[in-house]
VMD Tcl script that draws the C-alpha trace (Angstrom):
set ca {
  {0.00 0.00 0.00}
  {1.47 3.34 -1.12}
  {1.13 6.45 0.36}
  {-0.27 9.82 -0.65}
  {2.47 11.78 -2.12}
  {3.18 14.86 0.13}
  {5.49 17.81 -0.25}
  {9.01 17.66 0.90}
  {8.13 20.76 3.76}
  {5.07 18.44 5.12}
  {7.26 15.55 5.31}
  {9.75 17.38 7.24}
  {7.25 19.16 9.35}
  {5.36 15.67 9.85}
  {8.87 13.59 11.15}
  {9.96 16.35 13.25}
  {6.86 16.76 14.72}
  {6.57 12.16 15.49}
  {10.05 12.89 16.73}
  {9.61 15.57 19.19}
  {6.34 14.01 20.70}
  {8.32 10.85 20.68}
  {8.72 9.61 24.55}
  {12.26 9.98 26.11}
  {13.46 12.72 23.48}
  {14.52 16.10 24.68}
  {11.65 18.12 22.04}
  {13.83 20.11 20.70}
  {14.38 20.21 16.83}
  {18.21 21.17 15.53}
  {19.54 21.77 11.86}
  {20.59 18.32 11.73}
  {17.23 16.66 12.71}
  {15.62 18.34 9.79}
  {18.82 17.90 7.44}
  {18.13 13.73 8.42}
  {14.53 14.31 7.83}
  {14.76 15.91 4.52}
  {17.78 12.84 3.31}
  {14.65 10.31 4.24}
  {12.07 12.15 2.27}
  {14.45 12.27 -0.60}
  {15.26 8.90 0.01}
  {11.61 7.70 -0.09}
  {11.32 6.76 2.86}
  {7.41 6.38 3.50}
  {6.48 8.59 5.99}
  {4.52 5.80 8.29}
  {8.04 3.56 8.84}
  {9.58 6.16 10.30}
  {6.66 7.00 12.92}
  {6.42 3.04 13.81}
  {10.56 3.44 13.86}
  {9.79 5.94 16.36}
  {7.85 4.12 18.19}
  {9.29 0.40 18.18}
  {12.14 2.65 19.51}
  {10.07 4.53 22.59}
  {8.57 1.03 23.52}
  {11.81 -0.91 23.38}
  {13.22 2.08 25.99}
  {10.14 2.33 28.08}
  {10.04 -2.13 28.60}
  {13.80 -2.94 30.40}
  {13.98 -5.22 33.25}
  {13.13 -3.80 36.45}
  {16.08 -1.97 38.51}
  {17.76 -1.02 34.79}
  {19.76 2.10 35.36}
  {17.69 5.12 33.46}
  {18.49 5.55 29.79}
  {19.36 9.29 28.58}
  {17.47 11.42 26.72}
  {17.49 11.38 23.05}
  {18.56 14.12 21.61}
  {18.42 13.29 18.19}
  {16.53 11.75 15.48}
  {19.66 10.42 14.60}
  {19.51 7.90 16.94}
  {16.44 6.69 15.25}
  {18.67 5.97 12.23}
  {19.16 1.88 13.01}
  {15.48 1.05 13.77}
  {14.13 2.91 10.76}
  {16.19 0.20 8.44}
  {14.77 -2.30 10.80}
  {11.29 -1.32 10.01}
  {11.93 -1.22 6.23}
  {12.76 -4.23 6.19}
  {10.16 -5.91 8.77}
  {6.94 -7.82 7.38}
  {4.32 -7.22 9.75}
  {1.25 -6.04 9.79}
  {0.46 -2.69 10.68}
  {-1.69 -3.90 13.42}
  {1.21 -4.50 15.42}
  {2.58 -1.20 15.13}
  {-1.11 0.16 16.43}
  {-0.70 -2.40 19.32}
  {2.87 -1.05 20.45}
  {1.00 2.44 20.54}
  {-1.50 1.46 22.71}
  {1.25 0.30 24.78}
  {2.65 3.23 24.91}
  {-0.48 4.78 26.05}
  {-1.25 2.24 28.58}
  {2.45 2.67 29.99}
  {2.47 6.56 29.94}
  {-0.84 6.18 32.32}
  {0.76 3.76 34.84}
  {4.02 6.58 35.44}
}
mol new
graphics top color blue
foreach p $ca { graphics top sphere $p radius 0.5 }
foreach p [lrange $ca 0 end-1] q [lrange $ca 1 end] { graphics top cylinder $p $q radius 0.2 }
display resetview
């Protein structure tokens, strides 16, 4: 399933806005977050793998065993880099990515 073509700006605007409201980033947006962002759009990457990237990433961070020192704070979509190529290359359905963001819901209630 393809998705609707957007412009290059909304694309931009669209990731950097799934990355700041991403849990356990620092919010803020720098030159080189939207310099990444604008090297995905151009090279096709569909707008929807990197939001579940973002968020296999935030639920991965958010599940550690119990007494797990506290991870930093990301501060930048750089770091999302590895588990975007994960997600292209992933064959599931996008059900599960819906699932891990009710997780995240769930698990933002219970803190």
């Amino acid at each position: 399933m393809r998705e609707n073509p957007i412009s290059r700006e909304e694309y931009i605007d669209k990731v950097l806005s799934a990355y700041q409201r991403t849990a356990g980033t620092a919010g803020t947006i720098r030159r080189p977050d939207r310099l990444l962002a604008a090297q995905l759009h151009e090279r096709g990457v569909p707008l929807m793998a990197v939001e579940n990237a973002l968020v296999l990433a935030a639920v991965r961070r958010m599940i550690r065993p119990a007494g797990s020192p506290p991870l930093g704070t990301i501060r930048s979509l750089a770091y999302f880099l590895p588990v975007i190529e994960e997600v292209l290359s992933l064959t599931v359905s996008p059900g599960y990515f819906q699932h891990l963001r009710h997780k995240i819901e769930r698990l933002a209630q219970t803190r």
